[in-house]
N, CA, C and O atoms as a GROMACS GRO file, in nm:
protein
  492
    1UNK      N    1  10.144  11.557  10.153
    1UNK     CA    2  10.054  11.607  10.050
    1UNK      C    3   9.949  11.503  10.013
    1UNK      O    4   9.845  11.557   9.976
    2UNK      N    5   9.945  11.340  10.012
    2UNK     CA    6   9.859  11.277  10.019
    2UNK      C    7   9.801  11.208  10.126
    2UNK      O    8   9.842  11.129  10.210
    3UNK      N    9   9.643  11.285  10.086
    3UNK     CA   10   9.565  11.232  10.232
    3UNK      C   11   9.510  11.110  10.268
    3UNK      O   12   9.433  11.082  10.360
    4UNK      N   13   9.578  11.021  10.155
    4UNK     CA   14   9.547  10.891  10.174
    4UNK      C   15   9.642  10.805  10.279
    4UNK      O   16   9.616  10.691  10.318
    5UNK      N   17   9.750  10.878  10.313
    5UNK     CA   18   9.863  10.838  10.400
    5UNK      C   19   9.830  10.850  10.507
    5UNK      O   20   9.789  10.959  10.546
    6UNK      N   21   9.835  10.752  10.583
    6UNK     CA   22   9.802  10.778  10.761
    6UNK      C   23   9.912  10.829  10.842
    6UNK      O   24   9.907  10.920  10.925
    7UNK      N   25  10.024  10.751  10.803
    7UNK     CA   26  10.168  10.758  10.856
    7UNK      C   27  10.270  10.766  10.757
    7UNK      O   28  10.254  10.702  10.653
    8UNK      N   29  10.400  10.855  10.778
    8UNK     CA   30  10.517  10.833  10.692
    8UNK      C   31  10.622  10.855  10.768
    8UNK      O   32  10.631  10.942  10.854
    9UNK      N   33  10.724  10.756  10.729
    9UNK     CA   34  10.851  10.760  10.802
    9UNK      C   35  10.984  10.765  10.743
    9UNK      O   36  11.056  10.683  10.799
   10UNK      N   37  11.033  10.817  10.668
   10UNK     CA   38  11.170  10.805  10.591
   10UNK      C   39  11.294  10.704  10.673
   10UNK      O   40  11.347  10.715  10.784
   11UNK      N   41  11.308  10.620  10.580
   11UNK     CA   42  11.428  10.531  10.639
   11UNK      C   43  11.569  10.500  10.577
   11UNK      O   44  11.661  10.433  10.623
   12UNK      N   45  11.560  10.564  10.466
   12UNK     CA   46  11.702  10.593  10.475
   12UNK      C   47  11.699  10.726  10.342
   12UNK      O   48  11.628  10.751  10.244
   13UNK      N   49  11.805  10.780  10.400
   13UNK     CA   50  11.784  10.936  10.248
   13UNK      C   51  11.890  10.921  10.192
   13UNK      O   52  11.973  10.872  10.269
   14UNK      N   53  11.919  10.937  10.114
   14UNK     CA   54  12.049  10.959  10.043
   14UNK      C   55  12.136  11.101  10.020
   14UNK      O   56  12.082  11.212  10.023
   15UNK      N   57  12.252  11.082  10.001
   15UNK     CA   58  12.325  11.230  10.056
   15UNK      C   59  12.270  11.316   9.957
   15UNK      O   60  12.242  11.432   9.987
   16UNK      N   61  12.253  11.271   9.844
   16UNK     CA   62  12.238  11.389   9.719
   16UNK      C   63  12.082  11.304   9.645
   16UNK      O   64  12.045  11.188   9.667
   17UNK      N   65  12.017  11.408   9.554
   17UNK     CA   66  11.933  11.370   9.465
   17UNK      C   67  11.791  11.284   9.553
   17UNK      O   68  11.764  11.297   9.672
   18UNK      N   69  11.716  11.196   9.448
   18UNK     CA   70  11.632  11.106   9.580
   18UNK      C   71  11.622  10.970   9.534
   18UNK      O   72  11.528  10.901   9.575
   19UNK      N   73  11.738  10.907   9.424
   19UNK     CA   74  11.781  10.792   9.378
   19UNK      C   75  11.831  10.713   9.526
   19UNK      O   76  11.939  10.746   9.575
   20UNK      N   77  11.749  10.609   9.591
   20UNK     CA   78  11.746  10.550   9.688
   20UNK      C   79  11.698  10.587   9.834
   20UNK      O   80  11.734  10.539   9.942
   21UNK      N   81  11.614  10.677   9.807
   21UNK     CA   82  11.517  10.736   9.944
   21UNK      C   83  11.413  10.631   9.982
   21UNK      O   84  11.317  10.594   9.914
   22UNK      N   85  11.440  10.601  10.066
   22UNK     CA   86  11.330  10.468  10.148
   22UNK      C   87  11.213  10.525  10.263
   22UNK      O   88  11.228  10.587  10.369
   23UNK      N   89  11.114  10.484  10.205
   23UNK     CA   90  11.046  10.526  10.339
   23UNK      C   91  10.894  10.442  10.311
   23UNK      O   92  10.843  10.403  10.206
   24UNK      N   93  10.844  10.432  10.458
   24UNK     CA   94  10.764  10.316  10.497
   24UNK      C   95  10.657  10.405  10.509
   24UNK      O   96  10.666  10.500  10.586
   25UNK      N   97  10.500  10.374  10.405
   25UNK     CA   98  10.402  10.449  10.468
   25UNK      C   99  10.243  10.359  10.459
   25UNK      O  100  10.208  10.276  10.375
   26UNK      N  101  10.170  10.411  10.577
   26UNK     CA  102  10.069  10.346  10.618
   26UNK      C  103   9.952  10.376  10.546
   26UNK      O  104   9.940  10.496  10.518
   27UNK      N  105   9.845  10.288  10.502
   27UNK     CA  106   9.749  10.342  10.429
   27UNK      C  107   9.645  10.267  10.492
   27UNK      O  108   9.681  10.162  10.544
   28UNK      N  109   9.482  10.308  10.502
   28UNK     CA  110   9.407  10.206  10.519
   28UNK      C  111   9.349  10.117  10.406
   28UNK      O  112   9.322  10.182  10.305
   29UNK      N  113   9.330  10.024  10.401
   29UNK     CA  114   9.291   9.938  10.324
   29UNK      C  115   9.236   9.858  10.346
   29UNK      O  116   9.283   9.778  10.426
   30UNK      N  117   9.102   9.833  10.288
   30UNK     CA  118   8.979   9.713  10.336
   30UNK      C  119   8.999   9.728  10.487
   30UNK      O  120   9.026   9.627  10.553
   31UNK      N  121   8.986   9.856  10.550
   31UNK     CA  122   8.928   9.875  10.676
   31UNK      C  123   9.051   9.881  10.753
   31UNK      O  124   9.049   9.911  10.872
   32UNK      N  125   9.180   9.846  10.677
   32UNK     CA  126   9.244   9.786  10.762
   32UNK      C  127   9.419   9.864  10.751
   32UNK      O  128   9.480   9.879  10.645
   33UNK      N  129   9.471   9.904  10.889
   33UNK     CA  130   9.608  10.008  10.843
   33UNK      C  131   9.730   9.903  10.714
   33UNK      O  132   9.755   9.794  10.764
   34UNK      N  133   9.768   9.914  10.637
   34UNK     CA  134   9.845   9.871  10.559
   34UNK      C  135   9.998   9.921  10.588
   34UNK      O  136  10.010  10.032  10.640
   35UNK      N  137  10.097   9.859  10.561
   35UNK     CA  138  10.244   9.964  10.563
   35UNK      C  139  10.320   9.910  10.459
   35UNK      O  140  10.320   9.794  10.418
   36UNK      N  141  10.388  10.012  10.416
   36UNK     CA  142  10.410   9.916  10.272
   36UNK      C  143  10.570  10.006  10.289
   36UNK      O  144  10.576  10.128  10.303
   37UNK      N  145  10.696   9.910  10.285
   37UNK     CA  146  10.806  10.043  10.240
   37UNK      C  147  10.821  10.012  10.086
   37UNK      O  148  10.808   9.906  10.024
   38UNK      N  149  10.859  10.156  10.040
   38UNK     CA  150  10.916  10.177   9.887
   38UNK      C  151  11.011  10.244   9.892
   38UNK      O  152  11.038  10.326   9.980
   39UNK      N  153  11.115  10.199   9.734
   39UNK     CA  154  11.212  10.272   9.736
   39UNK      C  155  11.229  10.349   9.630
   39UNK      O  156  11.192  10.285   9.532
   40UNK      N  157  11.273  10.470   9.595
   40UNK     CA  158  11.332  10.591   9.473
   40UNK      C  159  11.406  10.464   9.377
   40UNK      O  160  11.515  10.423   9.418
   41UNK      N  161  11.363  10.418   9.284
   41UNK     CA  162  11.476  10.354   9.200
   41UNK      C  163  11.536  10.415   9.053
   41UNK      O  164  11.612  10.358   8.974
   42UNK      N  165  11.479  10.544   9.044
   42UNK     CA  166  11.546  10.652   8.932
   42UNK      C  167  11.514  10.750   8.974
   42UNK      O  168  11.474  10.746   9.090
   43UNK      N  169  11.516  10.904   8.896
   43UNK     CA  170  11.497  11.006   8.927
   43UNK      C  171  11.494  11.131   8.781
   43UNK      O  172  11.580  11.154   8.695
   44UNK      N  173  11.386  11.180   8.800
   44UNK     CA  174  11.397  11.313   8.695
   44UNK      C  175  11.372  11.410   8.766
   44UNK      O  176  11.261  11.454   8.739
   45UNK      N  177  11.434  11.477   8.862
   45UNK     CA  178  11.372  11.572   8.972
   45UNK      C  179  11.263  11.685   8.890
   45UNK      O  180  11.288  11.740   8.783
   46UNK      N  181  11.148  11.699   8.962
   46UNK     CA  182  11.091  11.794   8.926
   46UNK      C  183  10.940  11.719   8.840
   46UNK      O  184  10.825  11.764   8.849
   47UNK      N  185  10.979  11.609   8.765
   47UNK     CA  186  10.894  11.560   8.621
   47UNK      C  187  10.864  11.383   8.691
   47UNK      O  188  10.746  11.346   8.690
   48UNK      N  189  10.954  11.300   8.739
   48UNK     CA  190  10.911  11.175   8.741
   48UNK      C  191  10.964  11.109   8.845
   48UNK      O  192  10.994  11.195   8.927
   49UNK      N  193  10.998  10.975   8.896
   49UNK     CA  194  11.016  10.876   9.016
   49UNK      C  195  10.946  10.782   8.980
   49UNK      O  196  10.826  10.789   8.953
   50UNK      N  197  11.032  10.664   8.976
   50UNK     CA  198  10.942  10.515   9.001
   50UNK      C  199  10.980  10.468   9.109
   50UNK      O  200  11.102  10.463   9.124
   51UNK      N  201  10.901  10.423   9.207
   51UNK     CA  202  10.957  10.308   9.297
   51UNK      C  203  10.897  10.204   9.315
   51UNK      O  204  10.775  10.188   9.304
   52UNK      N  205  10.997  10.104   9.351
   52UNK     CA  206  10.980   9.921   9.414
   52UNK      C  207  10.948   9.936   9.529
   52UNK      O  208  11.003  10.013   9.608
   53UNK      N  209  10.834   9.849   9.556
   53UNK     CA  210  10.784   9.785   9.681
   53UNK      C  211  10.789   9.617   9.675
   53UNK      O  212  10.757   9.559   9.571
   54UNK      N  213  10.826   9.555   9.778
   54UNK     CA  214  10.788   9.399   9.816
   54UNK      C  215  10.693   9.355   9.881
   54UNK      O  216  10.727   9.381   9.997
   55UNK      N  217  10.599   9.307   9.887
   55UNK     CA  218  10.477   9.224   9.954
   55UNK      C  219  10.427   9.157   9.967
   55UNK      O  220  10.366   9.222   9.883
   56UNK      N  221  10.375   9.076   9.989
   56UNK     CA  222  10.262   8.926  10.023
   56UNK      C  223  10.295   8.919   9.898
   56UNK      O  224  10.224   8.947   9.801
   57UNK      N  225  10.502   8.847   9.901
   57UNK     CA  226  10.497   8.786   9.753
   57UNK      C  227  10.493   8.821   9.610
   57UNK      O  228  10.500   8.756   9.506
   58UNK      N  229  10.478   8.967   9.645
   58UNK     CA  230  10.457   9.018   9.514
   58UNK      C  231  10.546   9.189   9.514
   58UNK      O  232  10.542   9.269   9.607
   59UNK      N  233  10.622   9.210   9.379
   59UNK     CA  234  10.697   9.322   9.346
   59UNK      C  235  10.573   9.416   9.296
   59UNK      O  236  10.480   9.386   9.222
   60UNK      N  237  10.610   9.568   9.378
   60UNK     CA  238  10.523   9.659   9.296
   60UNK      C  239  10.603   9.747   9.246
   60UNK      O  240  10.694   9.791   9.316
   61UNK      N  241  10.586   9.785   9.127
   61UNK     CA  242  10.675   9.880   9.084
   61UNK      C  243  10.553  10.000   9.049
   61UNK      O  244  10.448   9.966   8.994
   62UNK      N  245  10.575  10.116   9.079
   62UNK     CA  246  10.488  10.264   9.068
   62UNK      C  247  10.571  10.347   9.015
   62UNK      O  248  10.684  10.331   9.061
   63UNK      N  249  10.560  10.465   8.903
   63UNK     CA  250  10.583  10.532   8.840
   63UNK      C  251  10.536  10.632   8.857
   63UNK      O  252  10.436  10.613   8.788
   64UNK      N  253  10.517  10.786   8.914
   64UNK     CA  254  10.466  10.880   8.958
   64UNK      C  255  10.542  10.973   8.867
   64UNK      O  256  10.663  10.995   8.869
   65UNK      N  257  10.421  11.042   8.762
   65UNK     CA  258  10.502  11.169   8.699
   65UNK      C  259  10.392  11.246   8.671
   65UNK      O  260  10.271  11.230   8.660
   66UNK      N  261  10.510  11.374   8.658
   66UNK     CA  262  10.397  11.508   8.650
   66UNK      C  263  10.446  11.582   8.545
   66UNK      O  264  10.556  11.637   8.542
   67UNK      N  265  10.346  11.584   8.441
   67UNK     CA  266  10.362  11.689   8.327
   67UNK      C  267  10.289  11.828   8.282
   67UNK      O  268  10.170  11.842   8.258
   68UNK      N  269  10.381  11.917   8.278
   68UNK     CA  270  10.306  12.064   8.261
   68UNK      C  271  10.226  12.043   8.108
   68UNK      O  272  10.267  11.993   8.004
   69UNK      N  273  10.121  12.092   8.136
   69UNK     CA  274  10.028  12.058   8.003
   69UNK      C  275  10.049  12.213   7.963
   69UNK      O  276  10.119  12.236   7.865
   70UNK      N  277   9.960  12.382   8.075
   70UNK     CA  278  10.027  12.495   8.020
   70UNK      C  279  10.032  12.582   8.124
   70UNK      O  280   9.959  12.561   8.221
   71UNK      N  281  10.096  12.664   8.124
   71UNK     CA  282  10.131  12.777   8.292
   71UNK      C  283  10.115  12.689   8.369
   71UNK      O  284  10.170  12.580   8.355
   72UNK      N  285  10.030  12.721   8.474
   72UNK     CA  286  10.036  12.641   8.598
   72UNK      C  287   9.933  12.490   8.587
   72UNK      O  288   9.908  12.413   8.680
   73UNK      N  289   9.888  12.479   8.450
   73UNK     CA  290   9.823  12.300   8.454
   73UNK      C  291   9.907  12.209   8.451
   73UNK      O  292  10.015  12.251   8.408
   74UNK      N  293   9.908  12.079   8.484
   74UNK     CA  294   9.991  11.986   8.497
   74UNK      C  295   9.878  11.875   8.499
   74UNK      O  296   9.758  11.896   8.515
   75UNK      N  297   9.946  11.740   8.480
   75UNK     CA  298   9.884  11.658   8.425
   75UNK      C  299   9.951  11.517   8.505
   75UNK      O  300  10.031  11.452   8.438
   76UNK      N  301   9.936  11.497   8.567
   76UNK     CA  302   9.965  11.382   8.658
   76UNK      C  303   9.930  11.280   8.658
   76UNK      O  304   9.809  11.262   8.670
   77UNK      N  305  10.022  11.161   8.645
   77UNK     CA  306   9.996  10.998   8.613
   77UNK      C  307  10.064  10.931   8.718
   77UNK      O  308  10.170  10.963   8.773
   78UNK      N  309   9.972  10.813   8.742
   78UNK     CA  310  10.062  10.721   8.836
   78UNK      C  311  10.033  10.564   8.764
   78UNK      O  312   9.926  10.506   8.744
   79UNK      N  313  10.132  10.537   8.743
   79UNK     CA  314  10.154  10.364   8.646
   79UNK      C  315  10.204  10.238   8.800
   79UNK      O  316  10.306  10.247   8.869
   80UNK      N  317  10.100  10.138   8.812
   80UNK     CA  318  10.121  10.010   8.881
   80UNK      C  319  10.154   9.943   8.817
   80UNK      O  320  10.125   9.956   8.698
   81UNK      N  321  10.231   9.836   8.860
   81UNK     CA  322  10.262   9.729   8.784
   81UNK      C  323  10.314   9.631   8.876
   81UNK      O  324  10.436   9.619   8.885
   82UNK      N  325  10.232   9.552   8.952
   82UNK     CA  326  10.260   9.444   9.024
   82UNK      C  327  10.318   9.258   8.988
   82UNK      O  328  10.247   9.169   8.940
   83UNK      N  329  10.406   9.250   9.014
   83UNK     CA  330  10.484   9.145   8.950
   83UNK      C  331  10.459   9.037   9.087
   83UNK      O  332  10.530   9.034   9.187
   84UNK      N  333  10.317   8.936   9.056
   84UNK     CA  334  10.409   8.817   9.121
   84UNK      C  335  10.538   8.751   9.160
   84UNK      O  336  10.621   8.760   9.069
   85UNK      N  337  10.593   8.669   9.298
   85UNK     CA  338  10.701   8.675   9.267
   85UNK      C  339  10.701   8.500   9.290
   85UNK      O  340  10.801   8.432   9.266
   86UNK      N  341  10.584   8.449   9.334
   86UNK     CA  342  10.616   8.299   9.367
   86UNK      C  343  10.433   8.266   9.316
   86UNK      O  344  10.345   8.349   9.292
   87UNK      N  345  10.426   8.120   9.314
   87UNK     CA  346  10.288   8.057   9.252
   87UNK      C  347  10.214   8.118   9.340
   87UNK      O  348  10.183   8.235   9.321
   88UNK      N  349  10.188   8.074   9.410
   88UNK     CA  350  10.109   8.102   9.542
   88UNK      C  351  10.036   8.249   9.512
   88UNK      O  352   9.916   8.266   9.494
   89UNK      N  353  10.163   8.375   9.511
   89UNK     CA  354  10.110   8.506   9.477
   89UNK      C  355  10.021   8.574   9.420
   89UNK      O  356   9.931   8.655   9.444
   90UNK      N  357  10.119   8.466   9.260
   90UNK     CA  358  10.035   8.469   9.122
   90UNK      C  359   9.859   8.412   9.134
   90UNK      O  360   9.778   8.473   9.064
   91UNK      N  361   9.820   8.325   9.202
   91UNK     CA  362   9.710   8.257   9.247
   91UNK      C  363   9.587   8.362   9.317
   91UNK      O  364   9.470   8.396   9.299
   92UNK      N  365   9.716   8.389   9.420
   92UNK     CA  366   9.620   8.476   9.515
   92UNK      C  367   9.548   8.630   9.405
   92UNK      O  368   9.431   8.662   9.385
   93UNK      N  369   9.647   8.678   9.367
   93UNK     CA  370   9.635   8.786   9.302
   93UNK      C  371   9.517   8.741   9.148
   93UNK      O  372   9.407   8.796   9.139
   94UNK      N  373   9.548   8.671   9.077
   94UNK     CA  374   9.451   8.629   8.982
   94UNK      C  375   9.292   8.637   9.047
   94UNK      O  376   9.191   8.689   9.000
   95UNK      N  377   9.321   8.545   9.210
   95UNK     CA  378   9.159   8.584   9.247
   95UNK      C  379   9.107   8.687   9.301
   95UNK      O  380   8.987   8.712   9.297
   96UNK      N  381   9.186   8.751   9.352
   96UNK     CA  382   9.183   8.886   9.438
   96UNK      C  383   9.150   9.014   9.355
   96UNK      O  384   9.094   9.115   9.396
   97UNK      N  385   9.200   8.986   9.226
   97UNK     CA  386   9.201   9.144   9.110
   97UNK      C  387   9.138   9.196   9.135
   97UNK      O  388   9.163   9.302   9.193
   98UNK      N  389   8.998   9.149   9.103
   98UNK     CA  390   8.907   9.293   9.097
   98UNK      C  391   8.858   9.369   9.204
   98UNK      O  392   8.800   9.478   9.211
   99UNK      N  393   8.901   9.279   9.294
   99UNK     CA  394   8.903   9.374   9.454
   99UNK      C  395   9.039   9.444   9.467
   99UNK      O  396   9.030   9.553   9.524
  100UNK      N  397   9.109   9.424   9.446
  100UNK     CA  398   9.222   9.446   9.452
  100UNK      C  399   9.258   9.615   9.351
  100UNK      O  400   9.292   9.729   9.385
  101UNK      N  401   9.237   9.570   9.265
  101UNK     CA  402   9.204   9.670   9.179
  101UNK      C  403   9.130   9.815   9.130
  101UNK      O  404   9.155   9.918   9.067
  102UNK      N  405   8.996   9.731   9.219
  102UNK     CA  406   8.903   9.865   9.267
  102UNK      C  407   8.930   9.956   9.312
  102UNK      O  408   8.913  10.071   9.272
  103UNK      N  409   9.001   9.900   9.453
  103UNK     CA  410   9.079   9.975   9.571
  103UNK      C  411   9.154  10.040   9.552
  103UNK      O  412   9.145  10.146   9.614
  104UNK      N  413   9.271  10.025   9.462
  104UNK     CA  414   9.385  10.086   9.423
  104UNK      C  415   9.344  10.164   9.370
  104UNK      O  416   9.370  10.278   9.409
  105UNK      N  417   9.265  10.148   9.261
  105UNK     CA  418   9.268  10.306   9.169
  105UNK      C  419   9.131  10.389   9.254
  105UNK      O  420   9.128  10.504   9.210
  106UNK      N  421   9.057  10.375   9.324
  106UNK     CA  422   8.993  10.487   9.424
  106UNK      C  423   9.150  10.534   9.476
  106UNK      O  424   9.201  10.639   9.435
  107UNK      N  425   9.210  10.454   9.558
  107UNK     CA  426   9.310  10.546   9.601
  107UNK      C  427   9.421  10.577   9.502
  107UNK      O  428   9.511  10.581   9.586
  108UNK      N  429   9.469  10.596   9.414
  108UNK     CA  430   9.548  10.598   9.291
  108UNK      C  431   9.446  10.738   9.302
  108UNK      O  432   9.464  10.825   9.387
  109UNK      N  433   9.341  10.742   9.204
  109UNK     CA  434   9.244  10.884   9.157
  109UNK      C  435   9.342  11.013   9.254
  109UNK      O  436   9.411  11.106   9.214
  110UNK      N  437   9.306  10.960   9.410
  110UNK     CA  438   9.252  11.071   9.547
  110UNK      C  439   9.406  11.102   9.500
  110UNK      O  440   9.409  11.204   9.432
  111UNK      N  441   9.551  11.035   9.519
  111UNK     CA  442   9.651  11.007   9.527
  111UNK      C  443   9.687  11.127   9.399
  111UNK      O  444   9.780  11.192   9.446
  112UNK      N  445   9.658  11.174   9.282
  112UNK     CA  446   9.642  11.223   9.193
  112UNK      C  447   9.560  11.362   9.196
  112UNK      O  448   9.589  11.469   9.142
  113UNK      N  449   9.474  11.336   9.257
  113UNK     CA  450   9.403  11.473   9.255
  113UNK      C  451   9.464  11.535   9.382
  113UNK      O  452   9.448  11.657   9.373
  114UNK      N  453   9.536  11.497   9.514
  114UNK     CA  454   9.652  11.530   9.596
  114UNK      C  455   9.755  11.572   9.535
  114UNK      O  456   9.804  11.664   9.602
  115UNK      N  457   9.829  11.548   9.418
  115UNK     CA  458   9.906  11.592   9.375
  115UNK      C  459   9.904  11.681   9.299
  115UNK      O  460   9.997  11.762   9.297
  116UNK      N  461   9.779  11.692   9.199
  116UNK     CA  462   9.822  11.822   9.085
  116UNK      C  463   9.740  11.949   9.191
  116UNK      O  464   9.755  12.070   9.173
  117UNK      N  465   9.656  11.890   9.298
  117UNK     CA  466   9.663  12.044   9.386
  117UNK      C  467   9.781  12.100   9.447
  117UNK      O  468   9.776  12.220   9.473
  118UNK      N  469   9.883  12.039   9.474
  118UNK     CA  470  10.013  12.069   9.539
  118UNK      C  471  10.077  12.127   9.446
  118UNK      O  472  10.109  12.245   9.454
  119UNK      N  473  10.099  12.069   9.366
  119UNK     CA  474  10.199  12.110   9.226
  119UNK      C  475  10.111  12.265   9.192
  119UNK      O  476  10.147  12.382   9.203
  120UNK      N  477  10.032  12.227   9.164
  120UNK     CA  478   9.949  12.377   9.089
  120UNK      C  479   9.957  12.492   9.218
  120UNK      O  480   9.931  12.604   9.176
  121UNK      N  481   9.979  12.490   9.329
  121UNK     CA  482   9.937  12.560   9.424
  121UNK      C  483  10.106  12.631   9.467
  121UNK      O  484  10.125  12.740   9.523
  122UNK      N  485  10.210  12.534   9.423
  122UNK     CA  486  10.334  12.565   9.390
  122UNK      C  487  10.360  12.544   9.529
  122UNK      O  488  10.412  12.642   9.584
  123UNK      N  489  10.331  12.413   9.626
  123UNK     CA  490  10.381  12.356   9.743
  123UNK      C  491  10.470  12.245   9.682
  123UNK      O  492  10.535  12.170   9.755
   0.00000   0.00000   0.00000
């Protein structure tokens, strides 16, 4: 459902619910394919999901939820929150932000407007 994904691969599912569903997906970024795996680390089926990612040093944690505003509107948020995890990270990322940042929320927006068409369209 998001066309910002080049590739997706599920790597591990869990027997029930989607509290620990892993899967690795490719994005382009600054020109360039990205792969990032994340994991399900709670669950409100239907309404919310946050998941952890690890990377160049740094924890991302994402929050993806969808709220019915009325009949078929819904209202869709996605929360970043990237946690340095060593100096170096913290460094890189302090200089990197506002590029860094840009990027994400262009794709964050698309990532969002992918979703409340799915949801509303009742896929």
């Amino acid at each position: 459902m998001l066309s910002g994904i080049v590739t997706l691969s599920v790597l591990d599912r869990p027997e029930s619910g989607l509290i620990g569903l892993k899967w690795s997906e490719t994005r382009v970024m600054f020109s360039q394919e990205a792969t990032e795996t994340m994991t399900i680390t709670e669950s409100e089926e239907g309404r919310q999901y946050p998941t952890r990612a690890e990377s160049h040093g740094s924890a991302y944690l994402t929050k993806v939820e969808v709220s019915e505003v009325s009949g078929s509107q819904t209202n869709p948020a996605i929360v970043v929150d990237a946690k340095p995890q060593s100096a170096f990270a913290w460094v890189v990322s302090l200089l990197m932000a506002p590029l860094i940042t840009g990027s994400t929320t262009k794709a964050l927006r698309q990532d969002l407007a992918d979703i409340r068409r799915s949801v509303e369209s009742g896929n």
